[in-house]
Every structure is written in C-alpha cells, then in structure tokens.
C-alpha positions in Angstrom: 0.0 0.0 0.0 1.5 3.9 -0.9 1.8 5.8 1.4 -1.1 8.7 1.9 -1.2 12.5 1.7 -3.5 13.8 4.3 -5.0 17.4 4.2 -5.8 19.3 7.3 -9.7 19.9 8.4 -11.2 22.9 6.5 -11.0 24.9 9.6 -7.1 25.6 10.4 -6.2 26.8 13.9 -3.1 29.3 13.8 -0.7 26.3 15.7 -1.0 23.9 12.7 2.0 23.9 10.9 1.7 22.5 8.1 -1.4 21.9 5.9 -1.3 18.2 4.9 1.2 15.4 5.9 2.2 12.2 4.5 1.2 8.9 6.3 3.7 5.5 6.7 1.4 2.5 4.4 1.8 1.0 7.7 -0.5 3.8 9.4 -2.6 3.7 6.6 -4.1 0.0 6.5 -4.4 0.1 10.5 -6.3 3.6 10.0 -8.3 2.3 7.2 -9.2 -0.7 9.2 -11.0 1.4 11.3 -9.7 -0.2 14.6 -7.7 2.4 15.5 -9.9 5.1 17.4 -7.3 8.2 18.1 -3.8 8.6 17.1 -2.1 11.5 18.3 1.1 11.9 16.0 2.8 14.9 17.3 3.5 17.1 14.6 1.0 15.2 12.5 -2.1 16.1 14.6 -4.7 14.0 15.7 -7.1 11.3 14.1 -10.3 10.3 15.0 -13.1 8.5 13.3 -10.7 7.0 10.4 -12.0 4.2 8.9 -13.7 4.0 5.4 -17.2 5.1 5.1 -16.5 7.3 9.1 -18.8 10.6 8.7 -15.0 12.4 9.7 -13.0 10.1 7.0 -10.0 12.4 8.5 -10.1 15.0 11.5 -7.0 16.5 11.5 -5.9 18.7 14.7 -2.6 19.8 15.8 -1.4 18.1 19.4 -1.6 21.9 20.5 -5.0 22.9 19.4 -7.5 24.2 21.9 -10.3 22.5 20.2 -8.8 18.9 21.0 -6.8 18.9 24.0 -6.9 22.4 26.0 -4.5 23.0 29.0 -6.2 23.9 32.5 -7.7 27.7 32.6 -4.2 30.3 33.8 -1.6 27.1 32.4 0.3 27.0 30.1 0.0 24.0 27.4 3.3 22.1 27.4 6.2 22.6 24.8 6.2 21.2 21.7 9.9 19.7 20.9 11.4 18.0 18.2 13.7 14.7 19.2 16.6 15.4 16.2 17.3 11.5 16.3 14.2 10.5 15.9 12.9 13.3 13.9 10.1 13.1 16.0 7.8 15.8 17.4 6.7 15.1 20.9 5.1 17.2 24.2 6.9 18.4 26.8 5.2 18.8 30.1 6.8 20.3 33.5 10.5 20.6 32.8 12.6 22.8 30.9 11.3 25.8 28.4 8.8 26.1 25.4 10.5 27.9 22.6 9.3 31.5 23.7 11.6 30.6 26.5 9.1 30.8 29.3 9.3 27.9 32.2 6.9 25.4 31.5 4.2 24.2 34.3 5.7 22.4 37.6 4.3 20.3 40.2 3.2 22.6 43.3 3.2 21.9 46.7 -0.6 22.4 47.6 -2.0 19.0 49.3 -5.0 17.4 47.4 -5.7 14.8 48.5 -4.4 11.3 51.5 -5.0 7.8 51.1 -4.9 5.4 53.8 -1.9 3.0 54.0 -2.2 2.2 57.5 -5.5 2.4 59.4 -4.4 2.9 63.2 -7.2 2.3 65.5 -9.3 3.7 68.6 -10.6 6.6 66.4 -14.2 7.9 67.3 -16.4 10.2 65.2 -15.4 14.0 65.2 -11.8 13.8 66.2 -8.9 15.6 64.1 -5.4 14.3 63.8 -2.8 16.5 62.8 0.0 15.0 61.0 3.3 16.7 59.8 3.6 20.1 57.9 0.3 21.4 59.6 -2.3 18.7 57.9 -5.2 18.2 60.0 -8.0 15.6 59.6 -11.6 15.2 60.7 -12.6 11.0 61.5 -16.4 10.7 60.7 -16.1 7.0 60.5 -17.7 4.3 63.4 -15.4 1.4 63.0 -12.1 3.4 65.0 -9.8 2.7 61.6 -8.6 4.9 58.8 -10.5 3.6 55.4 -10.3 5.1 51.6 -9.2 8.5 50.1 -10.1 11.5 52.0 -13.5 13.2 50.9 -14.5 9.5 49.7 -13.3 7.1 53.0 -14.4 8.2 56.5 -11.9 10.9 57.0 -11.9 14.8 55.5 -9.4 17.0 55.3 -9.9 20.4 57.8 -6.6 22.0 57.3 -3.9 21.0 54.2 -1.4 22.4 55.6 1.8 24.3 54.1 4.6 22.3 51.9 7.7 24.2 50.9 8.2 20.4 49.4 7.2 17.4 48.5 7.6 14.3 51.5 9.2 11.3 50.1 7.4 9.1 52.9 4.3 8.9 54.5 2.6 11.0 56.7 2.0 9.9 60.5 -0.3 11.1 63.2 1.8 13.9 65.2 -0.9 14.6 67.9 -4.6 14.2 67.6 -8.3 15.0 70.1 -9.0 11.6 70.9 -6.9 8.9 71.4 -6.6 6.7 68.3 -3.2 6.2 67.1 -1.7 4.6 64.3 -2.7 5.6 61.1 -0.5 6.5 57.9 -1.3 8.2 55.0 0.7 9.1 51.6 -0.3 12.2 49.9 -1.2 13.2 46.7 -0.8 17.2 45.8 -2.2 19.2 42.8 -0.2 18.3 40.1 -0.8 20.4 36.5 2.2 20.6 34.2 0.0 21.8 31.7 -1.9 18.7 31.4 -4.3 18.5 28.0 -7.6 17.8 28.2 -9.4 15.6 25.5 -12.9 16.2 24.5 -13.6 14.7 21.1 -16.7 14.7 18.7 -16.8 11.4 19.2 -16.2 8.6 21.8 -12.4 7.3 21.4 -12.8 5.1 24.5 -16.0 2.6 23.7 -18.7 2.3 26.2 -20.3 -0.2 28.3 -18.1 -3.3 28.6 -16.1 -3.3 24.7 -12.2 -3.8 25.5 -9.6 -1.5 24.3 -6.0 -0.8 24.4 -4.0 2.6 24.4 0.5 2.6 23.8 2.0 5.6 24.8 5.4 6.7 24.5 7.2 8.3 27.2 10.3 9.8 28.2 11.1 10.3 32.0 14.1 12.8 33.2 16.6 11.6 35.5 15.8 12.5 39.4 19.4 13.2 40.1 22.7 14.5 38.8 23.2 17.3 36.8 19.9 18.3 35.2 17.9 16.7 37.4 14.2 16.6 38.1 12.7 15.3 41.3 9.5 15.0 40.5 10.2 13.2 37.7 7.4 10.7 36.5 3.5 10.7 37.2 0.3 10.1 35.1 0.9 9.6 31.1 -2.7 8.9 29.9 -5.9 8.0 30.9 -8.8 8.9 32.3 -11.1 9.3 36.1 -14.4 8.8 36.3 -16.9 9.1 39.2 -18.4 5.7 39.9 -21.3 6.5 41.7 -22.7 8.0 38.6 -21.0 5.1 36.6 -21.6 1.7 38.2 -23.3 2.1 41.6 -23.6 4.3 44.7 -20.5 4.2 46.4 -19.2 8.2 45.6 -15.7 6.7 44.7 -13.3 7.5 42.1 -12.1 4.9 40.1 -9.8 6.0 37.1 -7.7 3.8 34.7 -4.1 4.9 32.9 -0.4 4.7 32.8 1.6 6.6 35.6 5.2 6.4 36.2 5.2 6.3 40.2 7.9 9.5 41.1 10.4 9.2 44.6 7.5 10.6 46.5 5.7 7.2 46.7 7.7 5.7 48.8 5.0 2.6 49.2 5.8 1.6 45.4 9.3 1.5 43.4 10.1 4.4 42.3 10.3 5.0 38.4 8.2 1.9 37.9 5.2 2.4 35.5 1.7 1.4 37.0 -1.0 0.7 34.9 -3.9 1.7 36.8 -7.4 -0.6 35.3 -10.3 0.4 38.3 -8.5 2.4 40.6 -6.2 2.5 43.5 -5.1 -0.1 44.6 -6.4 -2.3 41.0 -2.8 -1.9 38.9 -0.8 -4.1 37.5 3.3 -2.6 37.9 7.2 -2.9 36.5 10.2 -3.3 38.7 12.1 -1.2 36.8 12.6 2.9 37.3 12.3 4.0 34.0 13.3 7.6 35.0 16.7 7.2 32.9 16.0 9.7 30.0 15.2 7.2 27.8 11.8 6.1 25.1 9.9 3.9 26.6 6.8 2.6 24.8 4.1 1.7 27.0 0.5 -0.8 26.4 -2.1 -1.1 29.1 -4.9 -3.6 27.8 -8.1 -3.4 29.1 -10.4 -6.6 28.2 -14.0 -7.1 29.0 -15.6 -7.2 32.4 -14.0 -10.5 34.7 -10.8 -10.3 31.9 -6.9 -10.0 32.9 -5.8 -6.5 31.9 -1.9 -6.7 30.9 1.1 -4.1 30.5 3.8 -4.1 28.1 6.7 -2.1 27.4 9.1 -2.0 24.8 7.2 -4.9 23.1 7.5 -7.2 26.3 5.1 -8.4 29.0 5.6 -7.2 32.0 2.3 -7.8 34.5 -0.7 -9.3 33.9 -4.0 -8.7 36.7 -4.4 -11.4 38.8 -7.5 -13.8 37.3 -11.2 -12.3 38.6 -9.7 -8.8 40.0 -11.1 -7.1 36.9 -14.8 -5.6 37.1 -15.3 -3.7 34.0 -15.9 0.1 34.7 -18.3 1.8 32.6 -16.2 4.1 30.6 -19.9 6.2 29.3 -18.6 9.5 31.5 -14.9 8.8 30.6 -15.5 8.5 26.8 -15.8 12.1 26.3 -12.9 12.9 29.0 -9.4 11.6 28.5 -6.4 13.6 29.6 -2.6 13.6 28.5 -0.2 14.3 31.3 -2.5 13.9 34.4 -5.6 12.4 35.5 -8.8 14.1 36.9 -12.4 13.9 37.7 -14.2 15.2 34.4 -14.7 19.2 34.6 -12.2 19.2 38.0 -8.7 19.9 38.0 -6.1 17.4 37.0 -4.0 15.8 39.3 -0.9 13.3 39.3 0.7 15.7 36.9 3.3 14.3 34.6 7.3 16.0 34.3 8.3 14.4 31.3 7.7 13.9 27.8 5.0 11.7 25.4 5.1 10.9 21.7 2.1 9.6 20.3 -0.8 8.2 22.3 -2.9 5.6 20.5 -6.2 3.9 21.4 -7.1 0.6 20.0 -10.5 -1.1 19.9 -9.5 -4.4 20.9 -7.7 -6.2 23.5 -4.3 -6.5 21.8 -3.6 -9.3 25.0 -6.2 -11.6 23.6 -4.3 -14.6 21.3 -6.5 -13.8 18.3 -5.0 -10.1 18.4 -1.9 -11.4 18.5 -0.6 -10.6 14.9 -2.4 -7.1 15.3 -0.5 -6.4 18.7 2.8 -7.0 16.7 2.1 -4.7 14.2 0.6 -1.8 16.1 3.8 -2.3 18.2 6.4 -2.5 15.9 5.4 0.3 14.2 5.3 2.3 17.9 9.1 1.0 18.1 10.3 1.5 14.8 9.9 5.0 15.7 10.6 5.3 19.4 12.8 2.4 19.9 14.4 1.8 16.7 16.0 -2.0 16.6 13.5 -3.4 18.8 11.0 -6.1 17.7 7.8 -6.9 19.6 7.2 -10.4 21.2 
C-alpha cells in the first residue's frame, strides 16, 4: 500500500503547521481498518473516526490545538519539541522551556488529597489528627480505623497544611483529640504541568463493557545528577471517572491509565510504571525505574468485564492482573474525558501531573492481549518501536 497525503480539516487553527502530511502504508491499512480510534502523532495532529465510510474520513488537529486537548484555565499548554534522532515531534510537560523561552508548568506543593496505608485504631467520630507540615483531619467513620481517600473514606481534610516540598514518605499522626493512634497516610498534591484535556466529537474510548487498548510513548528525566528533576514521573494517559454515577452508589473515584510512580511514593518502586485498570489499589506494575531519560513505549490492555488486563513495554510483557480482579468500569462518562499528562475527575482539575515527555498516544478497539490479536498487537507495536525504539522487535 503507498503511502497517503493527508490534508488538514477545513477549519485551520493558527498552531498547525503544516497543511497536509504524509502517512507511513503501515499507518494507513491500520487507520483504514477502522480499529484504530485516536492517534495522536505529534507534529501530524490527531485522528479520529478514520475508517472507510467514518462521517470524519480524517479529522486533523494539531497536538496543540484548543479545540482537542486544552490546558487547565491560567496554564500553560506544554512545549512542543522535536527529538533530532528520531525526527520526531513530541510534548513536553513540566521541565525545561517552550520555545518563547518561558518555564513550563511544575508540580506545586498544595496537598489534594491522603490515602490510607495504615489504618491505626481507637478513632471515634469527630476527632482531628494532625499530622506533619500542619495537615489536619476530621474521622467521621464508626469502625475506630482509617479507610479510603479523603473526601470519599471516612476521613476529610480540615486544614492542608503548608509544603515548601514534597515528602518522600508517609505521613503519621503527630498529635490528635482523641486517642486513636496509628494511622499513615501518603499524599497526593495538585499536580498540573500543563496537562491537555481531551474532549472529542466522538467517543475514542468505547462504552459499556467493549475492550480497548492505548501505547504511549514516554520519556522520564533523571531524578538526580546534573539536570535533574525530582519529581520526575506521574500520570501519562488515561482517564477518572466518578463511579457513583457510573456503576453504583458508592461516591468513589475509580480511574484507569499509565503513571510512572515518582520518589515521592515511597509505598511503590520508584520509576516503575503502573497501569492503573479500576483504581487504587487495581494496577498491574514494573520493577524497573524507568526515570533514565530514555523512550519507553508503553501498552495497558483493558479486556472485557471478569478479563486480565496486561502491561507491556518496549514490546515485552511485563504484568498481567491477577484472574477475577477485573470488574469492568463503565467508561460512558470517561468517553468524552481523557487527559494527556495527568488524571482528573471530568470538569475538575487534574491531578498526578506528569514532568516528562509523550510521543504519540494511540487507542485501539481491541484487546491487543487476547491470542487472536496477537498478529495485530505486533504490528501496532512495531510500528510504535520503529519509531521510538528503533531495533526493537515486539514479542
């Protein structure tokens, strides 16, 4: 098959730089094939609705445009950056500069958010505990113990406190009214690089209980030595959905996605890449810290309800979910929400913000772990590598 010459939607925004681009035959079939639902190609815009016959044969829109993927209101959308050895254009989000020179979005220090990792006990209703740097919680649980997320479990947060950083362990109980003790907590804090926002015409995640897959390529700075970034790592892709207006009443966030865990979770390896399916605690994880300044190409599958999600990277299997963890979420909400360098509720601010760098995230309508995708996988891979990770063949 020859390779295609794509024009750019009628309506050109002033970032799109070019007004058609040519297409690898490889591209082209799976596009045609219409199994592909979004492929965001840098340089080359986005895709959606491709397949023969699609009311939008080709929607065209560059990685930058407002229409598709629009940074949070007051940030600043990340830098786009070309990778000379690739020739590649990819996103940049909360490191370095964009090329007017201005510092692009970090990671603040303003608390959102504590799970429970230990529960302590002898808790009653209405007492606060105060843990370091000022935080102070309200208990409105019966059972004495710490459950859940605050806001969602049977805890709130009263005061958040004031970071000048970022702790790299847990937070403990430093005095409290009553007289429970032993509960831990690891903290989340509102994290917007300049995460993007994706609201498209149509639904690139399916519904109801149809499988997908997305691959993402990422690039992670080094935490230390000259250059370094800290906070390197956090959420790639994916989206968060409320499940009490999804599967059933319980107000709890569940969200699915790729996250590269950064030295502040102390609880996981640091630099390993989570793929979230349903949720904390529901992922599947790598040993390996993949904050070395190197492409990485990630695949998080997500098969039908009572399936085994899976993660790859670099065309190798890495973790599969353990047999009957998975309970398919209802992705109806999360269809028309996905974000790119963070996660977050739909129409609340993003969190788990990403310092690093993505190529090209694509979403597949299939689960490329099933054996009769198998040939399909290979290719959607290989292609993925051939770019990113040049000399590297799938399994």
């Amino acid at each position: 098959m020859a390779a295609a010459t794509v024009f750019f939607n009628a309506s050109e925004s002033s970032n799109e730089k070019v007004p058609r681009a040519v297409i690898d035959p490889v591209e082209v079939a799976l596009l045609k094939s219409g199994i592909i639902s979004g492929w965001w190609p840098g340089s080359r815009g986005a895709m959606e609705g491709v397949a023969d016959g699609s009311v939008l044969p080709f929607m065209w829109k560059s990685s930058l445009d407002l229409q598709a993927f629009a940074p949070a209101a007051g940030k600043k959308a990340p830098a786009m950056l070309h990778d000379d050895a690739l020739d590649r254009e990819f996103l940049r989000f909360g490191y370095g500069t964009n090329h007017a020179g201005e510092t692009l979005e970090r990671v603040t220090n303003t608390l959102a958010s504590v799970t429970t990792r230990a529960t302590g006990s002898g808790y009653a209703a209405g007492d606060t505990v105060t843990l370091q740097n000022g935080v102070v919680l309200t208990y409105t649980g019966s059972t004495g113990a710490f459950s859940g997320v605050s806001g969602q479990g049977n805890f709130t947060i009263t005061n958040p406190g004031a970071f000048t950083s970022q702790p790299t362990g847990l937070l403990s109980q430093t005095a409290t009214s009553g007289s429970g003790t032993g509960a831990t907590l690891a903290a989340a804090f509102v994290a917007d690089n300049g995460a993007l926002e994706l609201n498209p015409i149509a639904p690139i995640i399916p519904n109801g209980n149809a499988p997908f897959s997305l691959a993402v390529p990422f690039r992670c700075p080094l935490p230390t030595g000259p250059n370094a970034q800290p906070n390197s790592g956090g959420f790639l892709f994916g989206a968060q959905l409320n499940q009490a207006t999804i599967r059933d009443t319980v107000a709890n966030a569940r969200y699915w996605g790729l996250r590269v865990h950064d030295s502040t979770e102390t609880y996981l390896t640091a630099g390993a890449l989570s793929a979230y399916y349903e949720g904390d605690p529901k992922r599947i994880s790598s040993t390996v810290d993949y904050r070395d300044g190197q492409w990485h190409v990630a695949m998080l599958t997500i098969p039908v309800e009572n399936g085994q999600p899976t993660l790859w990277v670099d065309g190798q299997l890495v973790a599969t979910a353990t047999a009957g963890s998975f309970v398919r979420v209802n992705a109806t909400v999360g269809a028309k929400r996905l974000r790119v360098g963070a996660a977050g509720l739909p129409g609340s601010g993003p969190t788990g913000g990403f310092c690093g760098d993505v190529g090209e995230p694509i979403v597949v309508l299939a689960d490329l772990a099933a054996a009769a995708n198998a040939s399909l996988r290979q290719t959607i891979m290989n292609r993925v590598l051939d770019i990113w990770k040049p000399g590297l063949v799938s399994a």
